[in-house]
MMTF fields as JSON, N, C-alpha, C and O atoms, coordinates in Angstrom:
{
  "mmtfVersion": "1.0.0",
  "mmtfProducer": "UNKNOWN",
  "numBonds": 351,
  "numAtoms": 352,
  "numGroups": 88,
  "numChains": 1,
  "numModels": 1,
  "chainsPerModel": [1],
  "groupsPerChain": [88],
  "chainIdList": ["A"],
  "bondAtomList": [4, 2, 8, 6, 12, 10, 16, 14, 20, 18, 24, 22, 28, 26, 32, 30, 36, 34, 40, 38, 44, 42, 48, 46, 52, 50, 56, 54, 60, 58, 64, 62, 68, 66, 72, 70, 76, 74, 80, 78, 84, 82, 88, 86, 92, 90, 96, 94, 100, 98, 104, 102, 108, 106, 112, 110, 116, 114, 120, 118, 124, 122, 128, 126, 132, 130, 136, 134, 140, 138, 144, 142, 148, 146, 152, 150, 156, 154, 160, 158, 164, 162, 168, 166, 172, 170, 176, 174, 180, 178, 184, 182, 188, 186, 192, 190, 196, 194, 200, 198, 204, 202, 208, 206, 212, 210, 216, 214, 220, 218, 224, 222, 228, 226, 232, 230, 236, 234, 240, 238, 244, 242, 248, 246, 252, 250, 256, 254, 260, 258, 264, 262, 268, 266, 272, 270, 276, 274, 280, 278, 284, 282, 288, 286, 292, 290, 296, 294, 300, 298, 304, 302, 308, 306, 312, 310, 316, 314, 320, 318, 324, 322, 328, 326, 332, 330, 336, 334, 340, 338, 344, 342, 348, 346],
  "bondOrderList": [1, 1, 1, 1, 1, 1, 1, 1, 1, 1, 1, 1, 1, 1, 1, 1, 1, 1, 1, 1, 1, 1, 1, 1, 1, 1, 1, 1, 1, 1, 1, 1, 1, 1, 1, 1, 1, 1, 1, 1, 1, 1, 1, 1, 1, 1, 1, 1, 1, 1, 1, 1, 1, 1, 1, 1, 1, 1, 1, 1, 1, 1, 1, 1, 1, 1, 1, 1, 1, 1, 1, 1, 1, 1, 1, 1, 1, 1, 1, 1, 1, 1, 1, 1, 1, 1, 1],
  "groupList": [{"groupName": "UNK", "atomNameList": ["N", "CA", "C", "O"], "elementList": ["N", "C", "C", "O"], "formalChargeList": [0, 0, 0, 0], "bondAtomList": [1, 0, 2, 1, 3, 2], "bondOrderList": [1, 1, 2], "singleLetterCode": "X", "chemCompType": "L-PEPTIDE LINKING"}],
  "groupTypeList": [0, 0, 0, 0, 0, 0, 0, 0, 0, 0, 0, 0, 0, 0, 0, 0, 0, 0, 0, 0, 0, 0, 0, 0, 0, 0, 0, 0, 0, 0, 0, 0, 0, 0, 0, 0, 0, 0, 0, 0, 0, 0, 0, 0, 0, 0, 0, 0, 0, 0, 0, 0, 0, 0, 0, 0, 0, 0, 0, 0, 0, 0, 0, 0, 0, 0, 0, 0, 0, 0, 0, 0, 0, 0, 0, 0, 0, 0, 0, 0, 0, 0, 0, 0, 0, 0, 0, 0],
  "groupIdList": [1, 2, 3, 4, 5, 6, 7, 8, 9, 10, 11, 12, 13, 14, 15, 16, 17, 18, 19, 20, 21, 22, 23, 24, 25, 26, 27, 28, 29, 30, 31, 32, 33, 34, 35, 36, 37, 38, 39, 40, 41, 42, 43, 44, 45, 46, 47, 48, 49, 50, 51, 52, 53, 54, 55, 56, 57, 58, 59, 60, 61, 62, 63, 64, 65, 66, 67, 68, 69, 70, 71, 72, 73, 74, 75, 76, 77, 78, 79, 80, 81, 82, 83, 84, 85, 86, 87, 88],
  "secStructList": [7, 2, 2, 2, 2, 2, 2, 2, 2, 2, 2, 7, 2, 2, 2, 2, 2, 2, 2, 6, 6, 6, 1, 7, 7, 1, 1, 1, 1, 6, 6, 7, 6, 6, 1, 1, 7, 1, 1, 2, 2, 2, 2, 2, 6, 7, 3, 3, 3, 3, 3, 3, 7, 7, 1, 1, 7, 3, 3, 3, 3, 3, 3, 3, 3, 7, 6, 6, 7, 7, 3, 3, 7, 7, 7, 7, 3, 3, 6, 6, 7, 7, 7, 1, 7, 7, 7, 7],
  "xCoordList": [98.439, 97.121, 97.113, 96.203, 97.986, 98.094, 98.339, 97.371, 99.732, 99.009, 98.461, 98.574, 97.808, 96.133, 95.253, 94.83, 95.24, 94.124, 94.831, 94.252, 96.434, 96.7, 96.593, 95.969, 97.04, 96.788, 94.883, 94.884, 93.966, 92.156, 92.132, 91.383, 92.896, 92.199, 92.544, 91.705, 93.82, 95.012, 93.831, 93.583, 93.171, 92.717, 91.239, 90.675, 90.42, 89.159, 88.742, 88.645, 88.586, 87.901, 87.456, 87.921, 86.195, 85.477, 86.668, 86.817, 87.401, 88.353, 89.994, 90.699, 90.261, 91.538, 92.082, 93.022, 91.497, 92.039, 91.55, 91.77, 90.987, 90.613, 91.722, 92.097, 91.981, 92.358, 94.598, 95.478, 94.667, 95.896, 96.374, 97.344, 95.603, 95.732, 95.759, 96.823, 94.836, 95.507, 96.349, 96.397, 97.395, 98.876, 99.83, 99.89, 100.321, 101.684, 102.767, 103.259, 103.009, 104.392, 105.37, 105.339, 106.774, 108.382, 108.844, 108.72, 109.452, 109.789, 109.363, 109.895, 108.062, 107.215, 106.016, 105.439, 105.689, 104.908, 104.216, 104.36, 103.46, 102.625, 104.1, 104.849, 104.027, 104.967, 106.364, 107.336, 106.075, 107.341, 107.943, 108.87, 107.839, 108.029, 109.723, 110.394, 110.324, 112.002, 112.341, 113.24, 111.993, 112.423, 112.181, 111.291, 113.885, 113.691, 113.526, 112.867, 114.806, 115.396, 116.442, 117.029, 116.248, 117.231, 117.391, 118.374, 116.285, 116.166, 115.223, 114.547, 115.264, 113.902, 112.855, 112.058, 112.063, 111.162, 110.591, 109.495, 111.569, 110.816, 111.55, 110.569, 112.371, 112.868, 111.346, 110.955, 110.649, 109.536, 108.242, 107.317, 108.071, 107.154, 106.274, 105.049, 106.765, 106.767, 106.795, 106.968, 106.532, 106.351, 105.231, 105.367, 104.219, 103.504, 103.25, 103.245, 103.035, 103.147, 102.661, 102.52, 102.273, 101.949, 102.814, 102.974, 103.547, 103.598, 102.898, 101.787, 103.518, 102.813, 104.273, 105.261, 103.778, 104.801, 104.46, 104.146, 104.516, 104.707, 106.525, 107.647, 105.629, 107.376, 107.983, 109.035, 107.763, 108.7, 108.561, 109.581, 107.52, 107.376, 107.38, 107.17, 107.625, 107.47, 107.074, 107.372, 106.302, 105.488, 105.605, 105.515, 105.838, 105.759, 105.279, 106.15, 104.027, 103.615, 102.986, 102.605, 103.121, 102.365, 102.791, 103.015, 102.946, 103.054, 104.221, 104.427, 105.083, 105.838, 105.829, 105.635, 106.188, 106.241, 107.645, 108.555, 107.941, 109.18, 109.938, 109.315, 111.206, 111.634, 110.671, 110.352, 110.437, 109.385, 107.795, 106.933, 107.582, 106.246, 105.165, 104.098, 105.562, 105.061, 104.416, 105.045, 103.63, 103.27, 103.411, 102.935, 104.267, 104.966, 103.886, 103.514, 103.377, 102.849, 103.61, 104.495, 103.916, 104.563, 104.461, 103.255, 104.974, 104.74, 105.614, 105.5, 106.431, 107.075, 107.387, 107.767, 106.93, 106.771, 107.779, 108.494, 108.356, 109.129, 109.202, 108.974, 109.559, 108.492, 110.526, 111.678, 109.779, 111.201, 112.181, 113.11, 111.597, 112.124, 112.413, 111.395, 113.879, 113.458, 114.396, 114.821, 114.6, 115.467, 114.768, 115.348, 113.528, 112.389, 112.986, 113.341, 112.936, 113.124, 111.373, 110.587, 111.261, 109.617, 109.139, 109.9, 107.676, 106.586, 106.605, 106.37, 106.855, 106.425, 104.804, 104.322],
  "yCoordList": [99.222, 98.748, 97.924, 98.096, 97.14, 96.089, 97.295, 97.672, 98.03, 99.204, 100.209, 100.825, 100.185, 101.514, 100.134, 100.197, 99.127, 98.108, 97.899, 97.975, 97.591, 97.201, 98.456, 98.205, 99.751, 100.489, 101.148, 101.818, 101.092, 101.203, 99.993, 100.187, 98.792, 97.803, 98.138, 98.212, 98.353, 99.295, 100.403, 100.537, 101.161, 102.561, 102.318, 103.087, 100.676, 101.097, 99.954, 98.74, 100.499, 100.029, 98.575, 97.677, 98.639, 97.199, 96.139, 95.267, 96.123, 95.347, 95.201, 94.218, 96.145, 96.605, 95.218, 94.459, 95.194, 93.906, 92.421, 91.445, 92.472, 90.583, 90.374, 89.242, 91.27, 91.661, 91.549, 90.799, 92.279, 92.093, 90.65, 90.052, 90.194, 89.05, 88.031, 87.413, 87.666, 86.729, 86.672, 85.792, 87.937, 87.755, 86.918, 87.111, 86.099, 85.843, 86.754, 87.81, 86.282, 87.403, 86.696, 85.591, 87.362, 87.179, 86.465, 86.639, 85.559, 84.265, 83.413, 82.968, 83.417, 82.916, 82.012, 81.185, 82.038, 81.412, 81.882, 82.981, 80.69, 81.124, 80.698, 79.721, 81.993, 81.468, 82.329, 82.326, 83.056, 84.09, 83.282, 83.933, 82.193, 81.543, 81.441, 81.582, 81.206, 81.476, 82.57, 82.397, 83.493, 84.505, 85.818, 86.337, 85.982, 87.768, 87.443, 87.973, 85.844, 85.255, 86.709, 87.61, 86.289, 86.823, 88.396, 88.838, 88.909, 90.562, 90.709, 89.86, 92.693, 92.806, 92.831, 93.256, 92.342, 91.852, 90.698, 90.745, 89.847, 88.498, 88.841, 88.989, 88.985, 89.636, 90.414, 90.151, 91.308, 92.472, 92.272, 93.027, 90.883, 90.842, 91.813, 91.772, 92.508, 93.994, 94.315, 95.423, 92.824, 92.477, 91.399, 90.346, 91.805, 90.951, 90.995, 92.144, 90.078, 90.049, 89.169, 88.193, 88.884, 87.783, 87.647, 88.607, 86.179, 85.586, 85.312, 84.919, 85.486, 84.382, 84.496, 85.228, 83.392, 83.209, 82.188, 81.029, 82.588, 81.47, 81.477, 81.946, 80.462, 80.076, 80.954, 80.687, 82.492, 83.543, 84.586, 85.271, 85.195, 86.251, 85.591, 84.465, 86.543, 86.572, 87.694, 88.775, 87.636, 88.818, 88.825, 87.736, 90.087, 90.08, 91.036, 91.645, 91.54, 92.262, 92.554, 91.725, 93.824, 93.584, 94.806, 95.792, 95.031, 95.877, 95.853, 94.741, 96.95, 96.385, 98.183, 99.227, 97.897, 98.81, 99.582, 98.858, 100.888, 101.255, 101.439, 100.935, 102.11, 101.919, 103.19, 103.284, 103.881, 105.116, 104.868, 105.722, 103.57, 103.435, 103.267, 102.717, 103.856, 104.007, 102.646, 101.634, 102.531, 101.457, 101.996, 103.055, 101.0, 101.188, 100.145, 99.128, 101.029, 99.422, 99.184, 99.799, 97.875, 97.684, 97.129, 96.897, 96.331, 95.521, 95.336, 95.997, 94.482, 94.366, 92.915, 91.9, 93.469, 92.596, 92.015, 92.894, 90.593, 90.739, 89.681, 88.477, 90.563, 89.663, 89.008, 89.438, 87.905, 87.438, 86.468, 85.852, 86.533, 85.971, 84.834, 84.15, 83.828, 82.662, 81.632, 80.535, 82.116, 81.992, 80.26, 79.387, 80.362, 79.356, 77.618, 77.464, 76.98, 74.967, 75.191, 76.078, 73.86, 74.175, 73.314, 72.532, 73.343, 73.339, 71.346, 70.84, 70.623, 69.257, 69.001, 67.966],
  "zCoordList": [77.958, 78.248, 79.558, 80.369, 79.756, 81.152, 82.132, 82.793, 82.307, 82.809, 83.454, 84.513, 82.455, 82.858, 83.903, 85.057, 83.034, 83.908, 85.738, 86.822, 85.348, 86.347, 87.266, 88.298, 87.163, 87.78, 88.113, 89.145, 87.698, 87.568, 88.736, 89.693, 88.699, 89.748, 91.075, 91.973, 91.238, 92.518, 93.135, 94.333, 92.009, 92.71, 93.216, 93.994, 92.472, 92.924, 94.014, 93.831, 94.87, 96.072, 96.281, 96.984, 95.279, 95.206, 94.908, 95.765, 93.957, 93.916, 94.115, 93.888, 94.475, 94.921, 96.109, 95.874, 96.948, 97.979, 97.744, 98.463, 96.815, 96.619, 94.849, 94.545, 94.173, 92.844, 93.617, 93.197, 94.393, 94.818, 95.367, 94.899, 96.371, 96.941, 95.786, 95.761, 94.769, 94.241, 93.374, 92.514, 93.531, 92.157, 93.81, 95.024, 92.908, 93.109, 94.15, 93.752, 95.302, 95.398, 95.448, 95.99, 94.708, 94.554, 96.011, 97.223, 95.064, 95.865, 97.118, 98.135, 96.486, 97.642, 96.734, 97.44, 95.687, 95.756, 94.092, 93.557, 93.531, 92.107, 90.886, 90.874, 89.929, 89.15, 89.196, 88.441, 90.367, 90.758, 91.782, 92.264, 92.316, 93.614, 93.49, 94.511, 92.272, 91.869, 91.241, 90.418, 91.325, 91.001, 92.102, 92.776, 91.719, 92.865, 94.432, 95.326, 94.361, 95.504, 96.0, 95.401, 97.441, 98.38, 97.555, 96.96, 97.733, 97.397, 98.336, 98.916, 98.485, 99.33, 98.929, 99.765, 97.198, 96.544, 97.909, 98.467, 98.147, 98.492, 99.96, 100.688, 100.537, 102.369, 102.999, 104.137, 102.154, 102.402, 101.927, 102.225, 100.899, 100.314, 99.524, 99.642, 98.884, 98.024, 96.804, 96.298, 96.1, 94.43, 94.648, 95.271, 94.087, 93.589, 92.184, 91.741, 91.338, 89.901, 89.166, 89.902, 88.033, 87.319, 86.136, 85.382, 85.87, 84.27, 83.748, 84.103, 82.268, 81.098, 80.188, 80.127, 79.595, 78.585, 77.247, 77.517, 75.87, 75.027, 74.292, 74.483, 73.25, 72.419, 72.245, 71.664, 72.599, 72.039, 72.817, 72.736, 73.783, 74.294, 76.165, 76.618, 76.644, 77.979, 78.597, 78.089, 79.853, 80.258, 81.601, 82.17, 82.429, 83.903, 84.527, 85.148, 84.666, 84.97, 86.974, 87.8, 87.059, 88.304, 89.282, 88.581, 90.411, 91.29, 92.337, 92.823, 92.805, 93.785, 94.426, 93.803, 96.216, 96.753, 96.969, 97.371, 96.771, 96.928, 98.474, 99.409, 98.79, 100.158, 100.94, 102.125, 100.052, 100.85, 100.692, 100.897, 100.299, 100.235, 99.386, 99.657, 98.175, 97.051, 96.53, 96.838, 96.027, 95.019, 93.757, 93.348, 93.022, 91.301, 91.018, 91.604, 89.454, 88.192, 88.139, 88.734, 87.219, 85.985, 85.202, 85.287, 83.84, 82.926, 81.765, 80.733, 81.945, 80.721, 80.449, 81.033, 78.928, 77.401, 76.828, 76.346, 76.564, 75.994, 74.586, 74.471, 73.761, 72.254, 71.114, 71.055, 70.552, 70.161, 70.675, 70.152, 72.081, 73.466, 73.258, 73.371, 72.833, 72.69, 73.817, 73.455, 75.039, 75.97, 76.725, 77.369, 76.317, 77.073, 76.237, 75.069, 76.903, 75.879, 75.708, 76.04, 74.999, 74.481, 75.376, 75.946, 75.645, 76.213, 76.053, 74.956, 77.071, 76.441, 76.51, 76.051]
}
């Protein structure tokens, strides 16, 4: 379901460039700003993405461009997750 959405916003026009601009890109800034250091994620600026996370799941969804150009969705879920200290 994240997706189909994330990919419908990518393809339509009206929101495609104000909808990209405000995710996050890898290691630069938002809640990816430490993550996907010293890769060409954050060298190329070529992941943009969003977290979330509670006491057990974690989520990272979002878009990144390949070495030929491509724009990839993606999204993955991760449920059970208890890698996180808790929330003060």
């Amino acid at each position: 379901m994240i997706s189909t959405l994330l990919e419908r916003m990518y393809k339509d026009p009206r929101h495609h460039d104000a909808f990209v601009a405000a995710l996050p890109i890898a290691g630069k800034d938002g809640t990816i700003s430490t993550r996907m250091k010293n890769t060409r994620a954050e060298e190329e600026a070529n992941a943009v993405a969003k977290t979330a996370r509670s006491r057990t799941c974690a989520r990272l969804s979002g878009y990144v461009r390949t070495r030929d150009g491509d724009t990839l969705v993606f999204s993955i879920l991760a449920n059970n997750f208890n890698r996180f200290p808790p929330r003060r």
